[in-house]
C-alpha positions in Angstrom: 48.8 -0.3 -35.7 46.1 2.3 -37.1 43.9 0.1 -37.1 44.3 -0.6 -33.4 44.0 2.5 -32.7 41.0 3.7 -34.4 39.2 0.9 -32.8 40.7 2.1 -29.6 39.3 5.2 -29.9 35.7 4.2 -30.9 35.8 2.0 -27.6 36.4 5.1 -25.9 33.5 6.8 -27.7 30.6 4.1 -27.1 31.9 4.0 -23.2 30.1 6.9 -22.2 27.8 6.7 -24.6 27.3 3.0 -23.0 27.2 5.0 -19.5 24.9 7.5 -20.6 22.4 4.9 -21.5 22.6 2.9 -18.6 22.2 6.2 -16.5 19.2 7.1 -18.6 17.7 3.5 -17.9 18.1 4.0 -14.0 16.7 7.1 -14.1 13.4 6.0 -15.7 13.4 2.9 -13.1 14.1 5.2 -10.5 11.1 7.3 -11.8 8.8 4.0 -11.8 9.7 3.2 -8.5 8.7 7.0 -7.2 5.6 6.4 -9.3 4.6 2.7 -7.7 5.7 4.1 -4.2 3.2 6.9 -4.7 0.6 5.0 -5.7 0.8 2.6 -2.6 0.9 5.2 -0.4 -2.3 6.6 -2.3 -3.7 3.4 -1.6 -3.0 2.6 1.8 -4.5 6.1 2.9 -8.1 5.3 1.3 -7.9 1.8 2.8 -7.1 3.6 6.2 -9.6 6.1 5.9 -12.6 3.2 4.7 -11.4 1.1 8.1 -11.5 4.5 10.2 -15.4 5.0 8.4 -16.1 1.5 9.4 -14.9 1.4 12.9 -17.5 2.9 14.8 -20.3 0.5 13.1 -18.4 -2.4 14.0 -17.7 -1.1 17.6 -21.8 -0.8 17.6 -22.1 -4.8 16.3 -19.4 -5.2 19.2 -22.2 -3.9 21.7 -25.2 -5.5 20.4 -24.8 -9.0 21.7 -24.2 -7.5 24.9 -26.7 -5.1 25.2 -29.2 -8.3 23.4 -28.1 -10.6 26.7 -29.0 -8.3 28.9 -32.1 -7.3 27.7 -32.7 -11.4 27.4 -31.9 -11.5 30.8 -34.4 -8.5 32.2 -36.7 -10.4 30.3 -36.3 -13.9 31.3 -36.5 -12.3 35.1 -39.8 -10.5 34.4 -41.1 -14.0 33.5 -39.9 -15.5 36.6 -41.7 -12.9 39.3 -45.1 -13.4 37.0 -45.1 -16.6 37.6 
């Protein structure tokens, strides 16, 4: 019956120390995660600010073929009144 008891009463003990570890472990996960999540958002403002630096050069590709047509066009009617 002592013997029951003692080992009773080191279950008891290694519970919170059990507890204690696992809160320690969810802590540092917890931290990861803050760390990752910070990191991504990091990211995802350079990659917004590179596509907000590249925008107005692609709106300007945008408007070359047009402006090339036209000017294709003025052209192609200069040829047809010198004939």
């Amino acid at each position: 019956m002592g013997l029951n008891i003692v080992a009773a009463v080191e279950q008891q003990g290694a519970v919170p120390q059990e507890i204690a570890s696992s809160v320690s472990r969810a802590a540092s996960g917890t931290q990861e995660v803050l760390q990752n999540v910070a990191a991504a958002s990091d990211a995802s403002t350079m990659v917004s600010e590179e596509a907000n630096s590249l925008l107005p050069s692609s709106n300007e590709m945008c408007e070359q073929p047009h402006r090339m047509h036209d000017e294709v066009l003025r052209f192609l009617q200069s040829v047809r009144r010198n004939q």
